[in-house]
C-alpha positions as CSV (number, residue, x, y, z in Angstrom):
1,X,172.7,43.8,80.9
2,X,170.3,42.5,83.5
3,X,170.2,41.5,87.0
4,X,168.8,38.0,87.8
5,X,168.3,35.5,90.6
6,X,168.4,31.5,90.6
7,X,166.4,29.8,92.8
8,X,168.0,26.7,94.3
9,X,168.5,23.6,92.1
10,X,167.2,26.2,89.0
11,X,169.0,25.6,85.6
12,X,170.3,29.1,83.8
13,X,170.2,27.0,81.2
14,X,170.6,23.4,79.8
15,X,173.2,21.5,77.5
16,X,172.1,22.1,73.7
17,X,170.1,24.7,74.6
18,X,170.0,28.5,72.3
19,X,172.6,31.1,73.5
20,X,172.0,34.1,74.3
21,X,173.6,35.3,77.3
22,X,177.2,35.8,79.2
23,X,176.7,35.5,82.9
24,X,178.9,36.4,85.7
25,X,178.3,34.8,89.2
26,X,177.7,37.7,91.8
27,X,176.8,35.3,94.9
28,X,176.6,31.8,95.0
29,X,177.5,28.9,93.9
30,X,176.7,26.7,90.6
31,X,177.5,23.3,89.0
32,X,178.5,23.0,85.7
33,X,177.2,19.8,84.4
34,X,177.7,17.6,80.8
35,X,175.7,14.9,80.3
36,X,174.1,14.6,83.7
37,X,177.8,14.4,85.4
38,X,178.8,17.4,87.3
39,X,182.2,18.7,86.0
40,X,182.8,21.7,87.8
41,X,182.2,24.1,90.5
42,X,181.6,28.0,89.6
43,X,182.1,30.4,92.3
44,X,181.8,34.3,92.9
45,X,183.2,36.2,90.1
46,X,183.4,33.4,87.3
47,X,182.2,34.0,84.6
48,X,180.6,31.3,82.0
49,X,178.7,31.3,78.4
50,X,181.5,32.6,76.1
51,X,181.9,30.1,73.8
52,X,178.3,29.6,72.6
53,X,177.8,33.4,72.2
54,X,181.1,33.8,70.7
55,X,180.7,31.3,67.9
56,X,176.7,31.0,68.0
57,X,176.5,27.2,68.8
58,X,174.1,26.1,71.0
59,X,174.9,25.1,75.1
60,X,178.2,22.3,75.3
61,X,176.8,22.1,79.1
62,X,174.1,23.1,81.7
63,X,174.8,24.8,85.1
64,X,172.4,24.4,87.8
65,X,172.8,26.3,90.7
66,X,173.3,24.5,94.3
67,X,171.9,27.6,96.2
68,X,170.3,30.8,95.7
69,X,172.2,32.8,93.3
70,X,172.8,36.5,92.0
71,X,173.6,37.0,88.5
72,X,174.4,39.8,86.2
73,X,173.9,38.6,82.6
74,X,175.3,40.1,79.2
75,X,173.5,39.8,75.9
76,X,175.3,38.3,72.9
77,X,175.8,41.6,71.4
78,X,177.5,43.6,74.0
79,X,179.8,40.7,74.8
80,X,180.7,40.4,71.4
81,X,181.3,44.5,71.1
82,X,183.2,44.2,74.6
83,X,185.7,41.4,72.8
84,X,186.0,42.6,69.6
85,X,187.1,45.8,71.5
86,X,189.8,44.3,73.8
87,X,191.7,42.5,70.5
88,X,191.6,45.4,68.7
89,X,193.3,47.2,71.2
């Protein structure tokens, strides 16, 4: 798990585009955006990557942020621990 910071109009990461990390927003907000059309707004405390790293398939969208924003990110393995852990219980 790391700590990051998105500079303002700054991918994470684009549409099609290798998984390899969970994020959660910390502060600040992002747009989630598919084919150049922003979709949705994420705010503090979403959370956004799961699918890809869940099922290894590359990006179904990119998110930009719209201002400076605070991240804590998760690698594929712990997320996948940190699920597999909640079903089995």
């Amino acid at each position: 798990m790391f700590y990051c910071y998105v500079a303002p109009d700054s991918y994470i990461f684009k549409e099609g585009s290798k998984s390899l990390w969970f994020f959660i927003i910390e502060k600040g907000l992002m747009h989630v955006i598919i084919e150049g059309k922003i979709k949705k707004q994420l705010r503090v405390g979403d959370g956004f990557g799961e699918i890809a790293l869940l099922y290894k398939t590359p990006r179904a969208f990119s998110v930009k942020a719209c201002e400076g924003c605070c991240l804590w990110a998760i690698d594929r393995n712990t997320f996948r621990k940190a699920v597999e852990e909640i079903i089995i219980k």
